[in-house]
N, C-alpha and C positions, 0 to 999 in steps of 0.2 A: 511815400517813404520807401527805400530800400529795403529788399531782406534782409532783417537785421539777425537772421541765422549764419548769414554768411557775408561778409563785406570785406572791399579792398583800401587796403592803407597805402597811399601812395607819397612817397617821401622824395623830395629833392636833396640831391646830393651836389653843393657846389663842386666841390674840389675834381670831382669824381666825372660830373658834367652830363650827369642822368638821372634818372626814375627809376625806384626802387618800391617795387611793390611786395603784399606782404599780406594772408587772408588773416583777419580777426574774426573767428567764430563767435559764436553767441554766449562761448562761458567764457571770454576770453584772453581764448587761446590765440598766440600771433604765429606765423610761420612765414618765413620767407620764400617769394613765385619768383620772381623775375627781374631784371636788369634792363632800362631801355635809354639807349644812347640819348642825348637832349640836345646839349652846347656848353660849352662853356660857358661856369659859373650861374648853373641851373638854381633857380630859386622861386621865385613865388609862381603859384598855382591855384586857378581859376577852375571851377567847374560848374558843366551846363548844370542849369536846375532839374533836367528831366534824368543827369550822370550818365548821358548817351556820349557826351564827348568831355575833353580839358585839354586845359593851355597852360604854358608853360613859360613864364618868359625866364632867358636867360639875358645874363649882364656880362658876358666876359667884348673884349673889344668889337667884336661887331653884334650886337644886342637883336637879339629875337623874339619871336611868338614860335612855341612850338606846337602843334595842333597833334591830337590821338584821337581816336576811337576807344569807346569803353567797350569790351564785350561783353553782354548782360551774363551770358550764361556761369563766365569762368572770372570777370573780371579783370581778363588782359589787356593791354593797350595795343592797338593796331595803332600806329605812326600816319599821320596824315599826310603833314610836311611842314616845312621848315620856313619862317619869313624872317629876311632882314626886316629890321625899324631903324626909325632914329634914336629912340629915347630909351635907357636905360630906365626900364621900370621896378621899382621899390614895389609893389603891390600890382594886383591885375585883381579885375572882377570883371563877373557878366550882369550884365541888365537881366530881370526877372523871366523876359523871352527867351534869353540865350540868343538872339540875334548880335547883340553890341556890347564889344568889348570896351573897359575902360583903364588906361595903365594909370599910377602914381608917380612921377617920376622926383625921386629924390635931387638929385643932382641939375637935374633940368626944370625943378620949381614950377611944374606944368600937370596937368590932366592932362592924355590923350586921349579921342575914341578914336573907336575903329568898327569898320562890319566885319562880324566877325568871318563868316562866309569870302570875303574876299581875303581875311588872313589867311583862310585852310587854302584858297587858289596862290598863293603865294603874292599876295597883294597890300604892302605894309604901309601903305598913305593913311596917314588918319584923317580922318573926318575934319577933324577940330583938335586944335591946341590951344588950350585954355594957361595962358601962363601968368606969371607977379605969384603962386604958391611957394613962398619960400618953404624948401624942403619939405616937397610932399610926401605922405608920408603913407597913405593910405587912401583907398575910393570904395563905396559900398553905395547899394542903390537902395531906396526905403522899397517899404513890402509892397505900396503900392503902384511903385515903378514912374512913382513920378518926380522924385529929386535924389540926385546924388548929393552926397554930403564927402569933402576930403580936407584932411588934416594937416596939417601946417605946422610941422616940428619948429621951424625957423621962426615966426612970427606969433608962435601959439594962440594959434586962430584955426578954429573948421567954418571951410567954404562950402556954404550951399549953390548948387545949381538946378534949375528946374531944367527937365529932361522931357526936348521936342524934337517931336519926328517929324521930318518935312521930304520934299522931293529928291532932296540930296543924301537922305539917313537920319542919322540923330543928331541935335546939337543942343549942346549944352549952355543955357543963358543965366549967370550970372544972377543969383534969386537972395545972396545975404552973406554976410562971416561972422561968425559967434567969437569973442575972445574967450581961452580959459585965463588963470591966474597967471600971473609972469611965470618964468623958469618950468613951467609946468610940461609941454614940450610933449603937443599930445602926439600917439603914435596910432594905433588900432584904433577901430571901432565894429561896436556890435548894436544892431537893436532889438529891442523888445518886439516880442512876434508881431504885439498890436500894432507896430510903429508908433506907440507914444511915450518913448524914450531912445534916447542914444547913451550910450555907454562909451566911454574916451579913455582907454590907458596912459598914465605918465609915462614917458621912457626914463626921465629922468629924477622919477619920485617912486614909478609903480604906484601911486596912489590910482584912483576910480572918480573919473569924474560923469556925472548925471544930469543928460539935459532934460526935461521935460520939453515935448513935441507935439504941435498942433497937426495931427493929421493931414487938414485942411489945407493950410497954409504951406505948409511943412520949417514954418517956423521954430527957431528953437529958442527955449527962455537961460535962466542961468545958470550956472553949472553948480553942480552940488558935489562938494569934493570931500570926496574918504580919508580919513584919518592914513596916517601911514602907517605901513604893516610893519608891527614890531620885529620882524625876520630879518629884514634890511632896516634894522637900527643901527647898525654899526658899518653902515656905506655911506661917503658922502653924498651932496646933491650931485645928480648927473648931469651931465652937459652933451652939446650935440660932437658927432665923432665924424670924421677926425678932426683933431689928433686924438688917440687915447689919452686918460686922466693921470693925472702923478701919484695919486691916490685911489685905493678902491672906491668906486663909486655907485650910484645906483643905473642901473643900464638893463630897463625893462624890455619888453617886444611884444609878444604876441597875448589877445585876449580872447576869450570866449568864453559863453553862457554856458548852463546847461540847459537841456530842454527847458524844463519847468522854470526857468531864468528863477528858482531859488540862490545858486551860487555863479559865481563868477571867478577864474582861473586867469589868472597871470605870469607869463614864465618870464625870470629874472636872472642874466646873464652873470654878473660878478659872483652873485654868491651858488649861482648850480640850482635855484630854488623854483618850485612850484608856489604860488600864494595864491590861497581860497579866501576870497572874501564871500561874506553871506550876505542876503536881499534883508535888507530891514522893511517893516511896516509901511515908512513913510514911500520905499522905492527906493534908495540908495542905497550902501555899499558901507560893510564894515567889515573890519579884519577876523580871519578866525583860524587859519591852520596856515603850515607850513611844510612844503615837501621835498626833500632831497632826491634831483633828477640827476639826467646825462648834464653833461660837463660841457655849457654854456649854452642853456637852452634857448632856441629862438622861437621854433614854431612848436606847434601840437596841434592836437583833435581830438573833440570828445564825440562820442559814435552818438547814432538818433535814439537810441536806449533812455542814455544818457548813465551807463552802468561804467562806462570805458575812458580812460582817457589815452592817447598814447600821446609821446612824448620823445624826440629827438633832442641832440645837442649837436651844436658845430665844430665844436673838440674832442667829439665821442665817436667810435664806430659802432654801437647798439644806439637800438629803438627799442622803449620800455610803454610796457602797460598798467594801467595803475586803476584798480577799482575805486568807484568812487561809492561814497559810504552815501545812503542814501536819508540817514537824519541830519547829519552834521557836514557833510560833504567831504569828511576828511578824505585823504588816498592813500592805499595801500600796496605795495609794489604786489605785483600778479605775471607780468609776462617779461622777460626780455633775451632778444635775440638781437645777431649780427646785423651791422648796416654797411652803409656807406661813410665817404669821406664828407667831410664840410655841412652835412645835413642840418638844413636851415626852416624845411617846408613839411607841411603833414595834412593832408589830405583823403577825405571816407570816401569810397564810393560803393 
């Protein structure tokens, strides 16, 4: 785990087509370090396990990997370099090594990998393209590095693949697809540290949906779905975009635990909201607080504490901090400072 006396928040700025970094102390306090060039239409953000490096892919017309160095001491970014891809990726993650990358690609209904090592050399062939994901949506690899699981806005299905190394690298083989409910239109996913759960955000409900998971297997059973959060009672059901809706609608994005996976955090684009839901007994998810962020949040991070959240919007130029209450999980505003344009992404290191 990082010194969590001193950590770096690193925020993707579309519009703006950089990284925008920011130290959050340990009572935290946020302050603006640095500005570092990316690409057009900079957005999701991968980091090594060990926070010695992160990637960057951006989506403006010619779509990349951007590769940095962390600096442990001060938490700067030293710039690797820059790789064309094919695929506009919606999501990037590392495999538990930090050897191999994996993108989401919305648009291209695909998984790619990649090594990552030949991304930092400027070398953007993937491995494998795993395609038929309508609108993928997101890729994460379980704890114990043996299947990724990726979501399927379009067909409201998560695809499992078992994850094998062979002479060639990694390749990913096709191991199941779980459906959630119709219209449900999962987007993120988190797991439970033991890996015997996954966690599914609706984008189009904000509801919590809860797989129970066979380690073993890496099987998942069926989905156990959250009540909806009475904060977006008065949004219709969401649909996938585009087009935008004729009506305000519900248009979720990003999720995340806290440590102690007591709560679970979801930023909620139409109405500007943060939504806490709380861990029940049985292991799923009910509604309990509601938060007024920046102005149409997409991404966030909660620090390894689990005391912090920060918090961007894509219509906002500030990045806000917001403590979290430690019986009830509510949030409290605590920090905020200037950002960038289009901020989509939020990243600790």
């Amino acid at each position: 785990m990082p010194n969590t006396d001193r950590l770096t928040v690193v925020v993707s700025n579309a519009a703006d087509g950089d990284l925008a970094t920011f130290s959050l102390a340990g009572d935290g306090t946020l302050a603006p370090l640095a500005r570092y060039p990316a690409a057009d239409v900079a957005m999701p953000i991968a980091v090594q396990p060990d926070r010695a490096r992160l990637y960057v892919a951006t989506r403006g017309e010619q779509p990349t990997i951007v590769a940095f160095r962390v600096v442990p001491a001060t938490g700067a970014l030293a710039r690797i370099g820059t790789t064309a891809i094919d695929a506009s990726h919606a999501y990037l993650s590392l495999d538990r090594s930090g050897r191999w990358l994996l993108g989401a690609s919305y648009g291209g209904n695909s998984l790619s990998l990649y090594d990552a090592a030949r991304v930092r050399d400027g070398d953007g062939t993937p491995l494998q393209v795993a395609g038929g994901i309508a609108n993928a949506h997101s890729v994460i690899v379980s704890p114990d590095n043996r299947f990724a699981y990726v979501s399927s806005l379009g067909s409201d299905r998560v695809f499992s693949f078992a994850l094998v190394e062979d002479a060639a690298g990694l390749r990913a083989r096709e191991h199941g697809e779980t459906r959630v409910p119709a219209g449900f239109g999962p987007r993120h996913l988190r797991f439970a540290r033991d890996g015997r759960a996954l966690v599914v955000v609706s984008e189009f409900q904000a509801t919590l949906a809860t797989f129970a998971r066979d380690p073993d297997s890496g099987r998942l059973g069926d989905a156990h779905v959250s009540a909806r959060h009475p904060a977006v009672a008065e949004l219709a059901q969401g649909h996938a975009r585009p087009p935008a809706p004729a009506e305000p609608s519900v248009w979720a994005a990003d999720l995340h635990l806290t440590p102690d996976e007591r709560f679970a955090y979801v930023s909620e684009r139409s109405s500007s909201r943060l939504l806490c839901y709380r861990r029940t007994e049985d292991g799923t998810f009910e509604p309990a607080h509601a938060t007024a962020t920046e102005t149409q949040p997409r991404g966030f991070a909660i620090d390894p504490s689990g005391r912090w959240l920060v918090a961007c919007g894509e219509q906002s130029e500030y990045v806000s901090v917001y403590a979290i209450a430690p019986d009830d999980g509510a949030l409290s505003p605590h920090a905020r400072v200037p950002g960038g344009r289009g901020a989509n992404w939020v990243a600790i290191v």
